[in-house]
C-alpha positions in Angstrom: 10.1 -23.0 11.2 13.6 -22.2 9.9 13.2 -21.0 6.5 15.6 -21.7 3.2 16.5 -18.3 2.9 19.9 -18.5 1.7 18.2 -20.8 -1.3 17.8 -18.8 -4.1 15.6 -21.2 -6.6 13.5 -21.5 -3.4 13.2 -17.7 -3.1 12.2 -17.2 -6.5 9.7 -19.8 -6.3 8.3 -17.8 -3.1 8.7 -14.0 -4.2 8.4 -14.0 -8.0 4.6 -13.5 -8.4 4.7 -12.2 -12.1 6.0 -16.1 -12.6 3.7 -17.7 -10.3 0.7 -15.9 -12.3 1.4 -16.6 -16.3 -1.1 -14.4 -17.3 0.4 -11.1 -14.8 0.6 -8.9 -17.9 -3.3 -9.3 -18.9 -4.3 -8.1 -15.1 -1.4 -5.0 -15.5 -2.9 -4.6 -19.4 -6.6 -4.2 -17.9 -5.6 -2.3 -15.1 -3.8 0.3 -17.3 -6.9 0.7 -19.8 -9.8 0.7 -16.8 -7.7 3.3 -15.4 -7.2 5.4 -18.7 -11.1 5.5 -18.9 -11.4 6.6 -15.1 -9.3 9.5 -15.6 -10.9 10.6 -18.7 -14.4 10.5 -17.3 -14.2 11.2 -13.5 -13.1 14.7 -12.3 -9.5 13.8 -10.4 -6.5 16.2 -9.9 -3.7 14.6 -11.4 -0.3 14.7 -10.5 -0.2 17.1 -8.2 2.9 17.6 -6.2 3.7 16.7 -2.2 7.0 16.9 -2.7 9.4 18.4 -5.1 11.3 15.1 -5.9 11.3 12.7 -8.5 7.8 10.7 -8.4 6.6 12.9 -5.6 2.7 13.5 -6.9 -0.6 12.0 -6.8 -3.7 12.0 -7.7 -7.4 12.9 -6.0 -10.8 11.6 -6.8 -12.8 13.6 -4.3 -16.4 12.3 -3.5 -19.0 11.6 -6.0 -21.2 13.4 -4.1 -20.4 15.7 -1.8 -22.3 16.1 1.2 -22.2 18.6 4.0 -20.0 16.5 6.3 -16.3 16.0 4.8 -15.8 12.3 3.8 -13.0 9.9 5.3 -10.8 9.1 2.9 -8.8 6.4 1.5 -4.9 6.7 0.0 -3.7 3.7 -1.8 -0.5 2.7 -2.4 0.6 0.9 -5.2 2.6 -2.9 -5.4 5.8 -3.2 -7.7 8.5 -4.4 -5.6 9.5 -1.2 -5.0 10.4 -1.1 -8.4 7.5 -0.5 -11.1 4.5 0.3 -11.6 2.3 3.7 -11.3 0.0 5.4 -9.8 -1.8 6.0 -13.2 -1.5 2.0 -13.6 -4.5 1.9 -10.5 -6.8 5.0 -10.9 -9.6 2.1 -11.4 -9.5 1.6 -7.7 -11.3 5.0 -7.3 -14.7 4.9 -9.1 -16.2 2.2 -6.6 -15.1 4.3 -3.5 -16.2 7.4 -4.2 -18.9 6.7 -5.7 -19.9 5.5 -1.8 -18.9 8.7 -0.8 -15.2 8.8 -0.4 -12.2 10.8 -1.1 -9.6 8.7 -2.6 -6.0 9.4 -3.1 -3.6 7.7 -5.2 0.1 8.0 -4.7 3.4 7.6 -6.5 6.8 7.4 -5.7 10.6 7.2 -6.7 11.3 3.4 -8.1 14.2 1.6 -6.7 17.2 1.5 -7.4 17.3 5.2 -9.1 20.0 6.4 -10.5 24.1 6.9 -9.3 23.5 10.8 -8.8 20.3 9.9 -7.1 19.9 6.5 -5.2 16.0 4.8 -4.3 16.0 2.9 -1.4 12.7 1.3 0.1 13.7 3.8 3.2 13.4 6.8 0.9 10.4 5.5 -0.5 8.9 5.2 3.3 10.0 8.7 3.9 8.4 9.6 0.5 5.1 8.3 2.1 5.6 10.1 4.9 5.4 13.2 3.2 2.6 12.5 1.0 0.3 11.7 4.0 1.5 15.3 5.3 0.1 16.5 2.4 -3.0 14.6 2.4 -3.8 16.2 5.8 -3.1 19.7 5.4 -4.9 19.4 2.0 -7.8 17.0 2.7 -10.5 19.3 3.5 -10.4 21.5 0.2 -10.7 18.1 -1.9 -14.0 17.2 0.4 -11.8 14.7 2.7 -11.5 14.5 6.5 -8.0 15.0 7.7 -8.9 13.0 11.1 -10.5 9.8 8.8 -7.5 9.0 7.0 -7.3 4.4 6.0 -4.4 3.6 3.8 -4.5 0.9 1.9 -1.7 -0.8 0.0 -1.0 -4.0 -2.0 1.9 -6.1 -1.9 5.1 -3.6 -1.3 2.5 -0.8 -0.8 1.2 -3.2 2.2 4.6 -2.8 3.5 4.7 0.8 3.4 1.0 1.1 4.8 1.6 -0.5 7.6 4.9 1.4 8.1 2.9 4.5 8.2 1.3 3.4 11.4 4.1 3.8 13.3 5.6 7.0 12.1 6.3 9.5 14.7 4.3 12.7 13.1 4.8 15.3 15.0 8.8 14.6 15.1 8.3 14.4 11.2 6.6 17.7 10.6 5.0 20.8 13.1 1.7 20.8 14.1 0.6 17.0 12.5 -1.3 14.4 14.7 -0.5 11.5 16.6 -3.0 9.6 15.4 -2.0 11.1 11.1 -2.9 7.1 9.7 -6.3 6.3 12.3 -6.0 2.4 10.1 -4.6 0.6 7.6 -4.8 -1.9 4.8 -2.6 -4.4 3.7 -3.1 -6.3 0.9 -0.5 -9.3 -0.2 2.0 -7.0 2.1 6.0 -7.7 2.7 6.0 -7.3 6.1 9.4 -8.8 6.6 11.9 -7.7 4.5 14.8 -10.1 5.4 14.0 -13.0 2.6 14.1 -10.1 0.3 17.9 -9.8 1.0 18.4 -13.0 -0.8 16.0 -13.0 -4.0 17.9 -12.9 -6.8 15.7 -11.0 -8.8 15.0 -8.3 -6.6 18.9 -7.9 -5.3 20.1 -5.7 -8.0 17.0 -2.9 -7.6 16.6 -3.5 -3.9 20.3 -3.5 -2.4 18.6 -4.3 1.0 21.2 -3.8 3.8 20.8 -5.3 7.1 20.0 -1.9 8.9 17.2 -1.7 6.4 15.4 -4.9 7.3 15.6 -3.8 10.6 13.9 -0.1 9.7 11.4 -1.1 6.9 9.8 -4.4 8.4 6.8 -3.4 10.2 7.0 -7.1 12.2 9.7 -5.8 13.6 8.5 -3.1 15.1 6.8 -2.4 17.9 2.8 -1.7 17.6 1.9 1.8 17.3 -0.9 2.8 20.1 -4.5 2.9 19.0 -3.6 1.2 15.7 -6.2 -0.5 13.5 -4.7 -2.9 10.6 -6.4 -5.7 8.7 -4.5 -7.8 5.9 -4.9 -9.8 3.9 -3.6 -12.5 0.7 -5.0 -14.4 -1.3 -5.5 -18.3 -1.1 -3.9 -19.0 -4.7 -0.7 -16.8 -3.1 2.9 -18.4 -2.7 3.0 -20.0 1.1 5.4 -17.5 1.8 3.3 -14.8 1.1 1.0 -16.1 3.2 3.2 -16.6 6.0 4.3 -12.8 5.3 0.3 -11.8 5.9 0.0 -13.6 9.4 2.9 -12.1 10.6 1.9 -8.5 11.6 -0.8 -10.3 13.9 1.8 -12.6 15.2 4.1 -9.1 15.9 1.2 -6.8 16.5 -1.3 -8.8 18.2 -5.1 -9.0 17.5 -5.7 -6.1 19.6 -4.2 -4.3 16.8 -4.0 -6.8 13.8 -8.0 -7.7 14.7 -8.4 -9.5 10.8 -5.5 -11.4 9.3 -7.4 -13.4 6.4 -6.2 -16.0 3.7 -9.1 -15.3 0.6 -10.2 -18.2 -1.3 -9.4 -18.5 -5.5 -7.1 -14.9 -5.5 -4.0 -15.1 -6.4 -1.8 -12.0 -6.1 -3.2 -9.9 -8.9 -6.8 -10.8 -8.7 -6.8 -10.1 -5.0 -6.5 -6.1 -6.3 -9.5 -6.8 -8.1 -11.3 -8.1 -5.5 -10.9 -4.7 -3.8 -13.0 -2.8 -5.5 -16.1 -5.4 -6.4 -18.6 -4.3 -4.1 -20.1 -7.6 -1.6 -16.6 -9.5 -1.6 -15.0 -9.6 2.0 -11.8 -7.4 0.7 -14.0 -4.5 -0.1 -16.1 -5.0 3.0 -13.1 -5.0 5.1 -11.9 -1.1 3.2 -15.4 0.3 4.1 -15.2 -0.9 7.8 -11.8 0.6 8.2 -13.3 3.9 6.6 -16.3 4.1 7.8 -15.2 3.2 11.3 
């Protein structure tokens, strides 16, 4: 299929999902609130630094109840575009999680574009990630977590940069880290291809995607990490592009490595976040066998 990329109405119609979902701001409005209350009445570390650059902290819900065994223990990555949104906007994804017994991490990072003195590309953002999983497994343990049963999970351009993780090189990124850093991965609504992106008007000013960048920061374009284990998936109300986008790391990876590539009925691309953490839907199913596995 060749695709009307160079169409820009087209391109909004695919990649705009705050216009394909009228009511966006009531989803980012409960999120916000859910995750005010979370905060305030679950013990978390907040904002605690991996890094010392701009948007380099996160924060850690450790296990509801701890047991004698460390738990595995699940980082999320938060959607925006690359461009907006918080960590502090999706501390409700915690409560369900470790209330079953795991450690949860929730990350931040710098928002494209930055500024003049200090440019944000969706490469530094990667490299960003990079770090904070470095610091997830030298610091897992004292926060009740098990550095060798580490699942990210990440929605929309956090799907992007979860399944990026599982093919950096970590012991070229830092001494003494494993191979096998990210054991699985999540992606949820995920931008696996970055190449339409070069063309969407609305994302060109914050984005600046080069050529050389598509090629570095679209996991389909990579080659399959060894031993990986990635499931993703999108919603059924979703853009067909976004669909397409969510079959494509199978297509890339293979189903040796890609073993569940679903489309979920009645979620669009917001709801699909809720559906994560309502225990009995297929989403949340599909985190607990990547962590528990």
């Amino acid at each position: 299929m060749t695709l009307p990329q160079h169409d820009p109405a087209w391109l909004e119609r695919m990649y705009n999902n705050r216009a394909l979902v009228p009511d966006h701001a009531d989803y980012f409005d409960r999120w916000a609130r859910e995750s005010a209350v979370v905060r305030a009445s679950q013990p978390c570390m907040l904002d605690m630094a991996y890094g010392p650059g701009a948007g380099e902290t996160l924060d850690v819900f450790e296990p509801a109840h701890p047991t004698a065994g460390r738990a595995p223990v699940l980082v999320f990555i938060h959607g925006g575009y690359w461009r907006s949104l918080d960590k502090s906007d999706h501390s409700f994804i915690a409560p369900v999680f470790t209330q079953a017994g795991f450690c949860v991490v929730v990350v931040n990072y710098a928002l494209c574009p930055g500024t003049p003195e200090a440019p944000v590309t969706v490469a530094h953002i990667g490299r960003q990630m990079e770090k904070a999983l470095a610091w997830v497994w030298r610091n897992a343990e004292s926060h009740g977590g098990d550095p060798r049963r580490i699942t990210v999970a990440g929605h929309s351009a956090g799907g992007q940069l979860a399944a990026m993780l599982m093919t950096s090189v970590w012991p070229m990124i830092e001494a003494g880290l494993p191979d096998s850093l990210v054991r699985s991965a999540l992606s949820i609504s995920g931008v696996h291809d970055l190449e339409p992106l070069r063309y969407t008007p609305f994302l060109q000013q914050a984005l600046h995607l080069t050529e050389q960048q598509v090629l570095q920061c679209s996991p389909a374009r990579l080659l399959e990490p060894p031993a990986a284990r990635l499931f993703c998936a999108v919603g059924g109300d979703e853009s067909p592009e976004f669909q397409r986008q969510n079959q494509l790391m199978q297509e890339a990876w293979g189903s040796h490595c890609v073993p569940r590539s679903v489309v979920l009925p009645g979620l669009n691309h917001f709801s699909i976040l809720d559906a994560l953490v309502r225990p009995g839907h297929d989403l949340h199913h599909m985190a607990l066998n990547l962590l528990r596995s």
